[in-house]
C-alpha positions in Angstrom: -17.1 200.0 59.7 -18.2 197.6 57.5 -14.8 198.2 54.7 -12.2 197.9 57.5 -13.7 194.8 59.0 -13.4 193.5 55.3 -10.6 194.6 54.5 -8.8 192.9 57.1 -10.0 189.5 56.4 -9.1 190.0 52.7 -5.6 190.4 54.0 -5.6 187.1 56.2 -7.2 185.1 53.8 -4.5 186.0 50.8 -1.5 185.3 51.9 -2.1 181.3 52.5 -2.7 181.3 48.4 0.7 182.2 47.1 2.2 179.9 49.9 0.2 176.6 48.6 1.2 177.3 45.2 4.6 178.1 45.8 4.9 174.9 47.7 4.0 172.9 45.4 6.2 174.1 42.3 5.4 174.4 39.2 4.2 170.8 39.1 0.5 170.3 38.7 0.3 174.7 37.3 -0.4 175.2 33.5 -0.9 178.4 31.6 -3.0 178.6 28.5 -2.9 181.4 26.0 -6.4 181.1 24.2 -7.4 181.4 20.5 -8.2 185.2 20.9 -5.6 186.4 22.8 -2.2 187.4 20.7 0.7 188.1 22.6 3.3 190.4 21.7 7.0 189.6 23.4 8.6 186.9 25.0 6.6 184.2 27.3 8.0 182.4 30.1 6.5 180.0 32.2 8.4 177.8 34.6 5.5 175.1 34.2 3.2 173.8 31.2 2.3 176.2 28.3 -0.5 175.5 26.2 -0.7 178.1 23.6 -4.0 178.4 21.3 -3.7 182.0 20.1 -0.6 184.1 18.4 2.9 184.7 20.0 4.5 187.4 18.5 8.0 186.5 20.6 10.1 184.2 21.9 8.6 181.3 23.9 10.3 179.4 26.7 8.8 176.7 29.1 9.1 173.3 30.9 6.6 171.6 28.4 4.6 172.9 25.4 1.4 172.1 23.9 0.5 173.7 20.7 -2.7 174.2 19.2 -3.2 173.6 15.3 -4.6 176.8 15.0 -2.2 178.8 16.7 0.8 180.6 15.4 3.9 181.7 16.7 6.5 184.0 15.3 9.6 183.4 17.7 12.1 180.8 18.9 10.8 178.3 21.0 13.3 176.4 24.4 11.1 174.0 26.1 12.0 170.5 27.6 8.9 168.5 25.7 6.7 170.2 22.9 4.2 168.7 20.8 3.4 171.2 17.8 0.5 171.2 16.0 0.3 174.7 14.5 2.8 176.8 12.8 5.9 178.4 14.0 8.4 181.0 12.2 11.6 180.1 14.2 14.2 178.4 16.0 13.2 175.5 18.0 15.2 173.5 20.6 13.3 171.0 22.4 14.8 167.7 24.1 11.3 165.4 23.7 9.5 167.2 20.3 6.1 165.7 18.5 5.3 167.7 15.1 1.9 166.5 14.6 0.4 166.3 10.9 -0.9 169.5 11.0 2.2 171.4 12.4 4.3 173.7 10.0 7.8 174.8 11.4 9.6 177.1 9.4 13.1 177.2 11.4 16.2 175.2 12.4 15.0 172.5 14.8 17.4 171.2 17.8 15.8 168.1 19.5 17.1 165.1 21.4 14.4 163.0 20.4 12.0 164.0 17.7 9.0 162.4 16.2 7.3 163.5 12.8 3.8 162.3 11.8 2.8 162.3 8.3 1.8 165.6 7.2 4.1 167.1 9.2 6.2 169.9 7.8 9.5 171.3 8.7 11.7 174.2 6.3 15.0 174.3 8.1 17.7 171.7 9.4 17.6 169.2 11.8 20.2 169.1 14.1 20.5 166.6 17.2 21.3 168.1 19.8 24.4 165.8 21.2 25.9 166.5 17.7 26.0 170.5 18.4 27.1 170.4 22.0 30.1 167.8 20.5 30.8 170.1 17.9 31.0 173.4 19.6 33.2 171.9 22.5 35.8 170.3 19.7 35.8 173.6 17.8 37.5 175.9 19.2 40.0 173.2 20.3 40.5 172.0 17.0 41.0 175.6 15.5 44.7 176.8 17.4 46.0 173.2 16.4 45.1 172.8 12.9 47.4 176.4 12.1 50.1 175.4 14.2 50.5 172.1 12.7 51.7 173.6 9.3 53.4 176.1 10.6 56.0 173.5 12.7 56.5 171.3 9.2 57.4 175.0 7.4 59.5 175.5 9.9 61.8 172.1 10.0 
């Protein structure tokens, strides 16, 4: 008597949860991976990420926050980052902070970056207006350049 009377207020008190939350967006949500945890594959999260612990995987997330303890093997795609531990990677981030204690080993794509002494990066730096330029003019500028000798051969 006493379960099914339960039970059904369990059920008519759950659903108003995931409607408040999914009202609101992602705005205001954050997800935090702590310093024991190690996760193994890819993490999404469609609001902020703060990751303490290991990643073993691609990470990809509105904004980042990265512990100076924490490690992870894996690209990283996030609108704003700031990095304060060590990543083996690709990164591509519009705002990025590499704080002092942050090593990246990687190519880094960034809109804006900031680097504050002590801060280490082993790999390029590439803006990212640069790339999106240069992959739209390359393949445009590939068919002419053959053709152009080609017509002077040919007169």
């Amino acid at each position: 008597m006493f379960n099914s009377h339960r039970n059904s207020r369990d059920e008519r008190a759950a659903p108003p949860a995931p409607s408040q939350q999914t009202s609101r967006g992602a705005r205001g949500m954050f997800s935090v991976i702590g310093p024991d945890v190690t996760v193994t594959g890819a993490v999404t999260a469609s609001a902020d990420l703060h990751i303490d612990g290991r990643v073993e995987g691609d990470v990809t997330c509105g904004t980042l926050a990265q512990g100076a303890e924490s490690q992870i093997f894996g690209s990283v795609t996030a609108d704003t980052a700031r990095i304060a531990g060590s990543i083996e990677g690709t990164v591509r981030v519009k705002q990025l902070t590499i704080e002092r204690s942050a090593k990246i080993t990687g190519d880094v794509e960034y809109e804006n970056i900031t680097i504050e002494n002590g801060g280490h990066v082993d790999g390029r730096l590439k803006h990212m207006s640069s790339i999106d330029a240069s992959a739209a003019a390359g393949p445009r500028a590939v068919p002419s350049t053959p053709l152009a000798p080609a017509a002077d051969e040919a007169a």
